[in-house]
N, C-alpha and C positions, 0 to 999 in steps of 0.2 A: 582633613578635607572639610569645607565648610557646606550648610546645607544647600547653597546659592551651586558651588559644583558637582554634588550632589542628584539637584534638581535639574541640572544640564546634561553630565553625563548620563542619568536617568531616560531623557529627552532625545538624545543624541542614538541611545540603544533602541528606544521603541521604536523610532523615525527607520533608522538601520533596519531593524527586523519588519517594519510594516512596507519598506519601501521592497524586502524581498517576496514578499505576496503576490507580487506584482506577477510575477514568472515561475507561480503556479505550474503544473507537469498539464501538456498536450495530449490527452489519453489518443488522441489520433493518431498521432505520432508513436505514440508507445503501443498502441494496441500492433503498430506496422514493426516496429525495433522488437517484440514477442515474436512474431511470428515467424520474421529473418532470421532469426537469434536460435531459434527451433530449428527451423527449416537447415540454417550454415552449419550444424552441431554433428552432422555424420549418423551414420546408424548405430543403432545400439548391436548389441551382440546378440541378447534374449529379450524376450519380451517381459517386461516390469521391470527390466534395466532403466536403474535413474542415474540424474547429472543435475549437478548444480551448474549455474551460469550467471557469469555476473557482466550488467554491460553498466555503462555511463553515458548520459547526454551531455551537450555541450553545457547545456543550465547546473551538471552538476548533481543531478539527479541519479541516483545509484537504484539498479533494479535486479533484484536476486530474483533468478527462476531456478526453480525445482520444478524438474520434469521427469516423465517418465517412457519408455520408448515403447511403444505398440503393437512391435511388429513391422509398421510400416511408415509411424513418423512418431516425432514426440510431444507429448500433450502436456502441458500442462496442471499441476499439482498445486504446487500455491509460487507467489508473488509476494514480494515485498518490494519496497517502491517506498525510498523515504530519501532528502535531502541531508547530506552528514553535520551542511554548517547551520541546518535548524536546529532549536532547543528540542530535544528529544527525552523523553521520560519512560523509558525501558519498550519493550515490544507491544504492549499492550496484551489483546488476548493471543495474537498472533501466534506466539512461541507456543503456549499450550494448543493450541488449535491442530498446529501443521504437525507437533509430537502426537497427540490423537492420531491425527491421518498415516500418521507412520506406522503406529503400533496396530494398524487396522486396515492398514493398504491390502489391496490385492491384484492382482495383473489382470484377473477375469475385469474387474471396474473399467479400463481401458476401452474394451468393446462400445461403451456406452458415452465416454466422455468426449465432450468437445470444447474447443477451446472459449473462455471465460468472455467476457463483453467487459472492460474497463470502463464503467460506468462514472459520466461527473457526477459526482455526488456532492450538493448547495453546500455550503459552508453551515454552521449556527446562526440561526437567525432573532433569536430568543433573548429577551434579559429576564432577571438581572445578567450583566457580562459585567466582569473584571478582567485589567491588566492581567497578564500573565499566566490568565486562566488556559485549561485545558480541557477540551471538548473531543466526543467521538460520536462513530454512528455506526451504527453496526444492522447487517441485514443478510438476508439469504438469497438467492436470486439465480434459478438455472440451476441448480448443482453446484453453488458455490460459496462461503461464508464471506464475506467481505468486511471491512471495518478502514473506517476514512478518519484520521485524527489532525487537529485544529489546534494551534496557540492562537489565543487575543496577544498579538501583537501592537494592538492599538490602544484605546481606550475605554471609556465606560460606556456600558450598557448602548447606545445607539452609535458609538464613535467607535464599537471594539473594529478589530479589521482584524479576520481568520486568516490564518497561515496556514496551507497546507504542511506539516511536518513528514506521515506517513500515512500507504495505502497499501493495504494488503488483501489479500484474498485466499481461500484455502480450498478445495476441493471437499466436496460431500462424498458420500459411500452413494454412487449411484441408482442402487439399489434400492439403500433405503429411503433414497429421494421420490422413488417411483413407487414405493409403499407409504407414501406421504408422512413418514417419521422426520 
């Protein structure tokens, strides 16, 4: 293959992946497909009874919920929210996060939690940006760890154009949220 196809198909992939930025996730929309998706899922049997749940939007967007059942509905635990035809680069800190909340859950936390606020969180807005770079943000907010990750699907430094790839969120020990740890 010569460097002239090369430079095309090269061309051809970024166009591809910047023109899917476009249709970025509607947390409006998703904050409502949460709460249905909770709400449609039945009663648990005991309280700190969890369930996994997986929906999909039309865009293609895959969203795992881990929840937990209260007694009297089920709350939310953490979230993951990522696109499967984006470039994706392992879970980020996600997986260690939500394995923490597991080895430290407890059904008393319940009482206290309420469901998370899907926050838009700005893309990077910073140079230097490269191609192909990978960018995150990460923050705590309510009772909740969150972390938003980004491809430069585009270009350099003022031409990058952020992809959302993944959005996740994970629940705090309520407790020690209110003890300000």
């Amino acid at each position: 293959m010569t460097r002239l196809h090369l430079a095309i198909l090269l061309a051809f992939s970024l166009a591809t992946l910047s023109a899917r930025g476009q249709d970025d996730p509607d947390f409006a929309a998703f904050s409502d497909m949460i709460e249905q998706t909770l709400a449609s899922n039945g009663p648990g049997i005991n309280p700190g009874d969890r369930s996994e749940l997986y929906r999909y939007s039309p865009e293609g967007w895959e969203l795992q919920l881990f929840s937990a059942w209260s007694g009297q509905r089920w709350l939310l635990l953490a979230l993951r929210l990522h696109h499967p035809d984006r470039i994706e680069r392992g879970p980020g800190q996600w997986q260690d996060r939500y394995d923490s909340l597991l080895s430290e859950f407890s059904p008393a936390w319940l009482e206290a939690m309420e469901l998370p606020e899907l926050i838009d969180v700005p893309p990077p807005d910073y140079n230097p940006a490269v191609p192909e770079e990978l960018r995150s943000r990460r923050f705590t907010y309510e009772g909740f760890w969150y972390e938003a990750r980004w491809f430069n699907s585009g270009g350099v430094d003022d031409d990058a154009a952020w992809s959302l790839i993944s959005y996740d969120l994970v629940a705090l020990d309520p407790m020690a949220v209110r003890r300000g740890r």
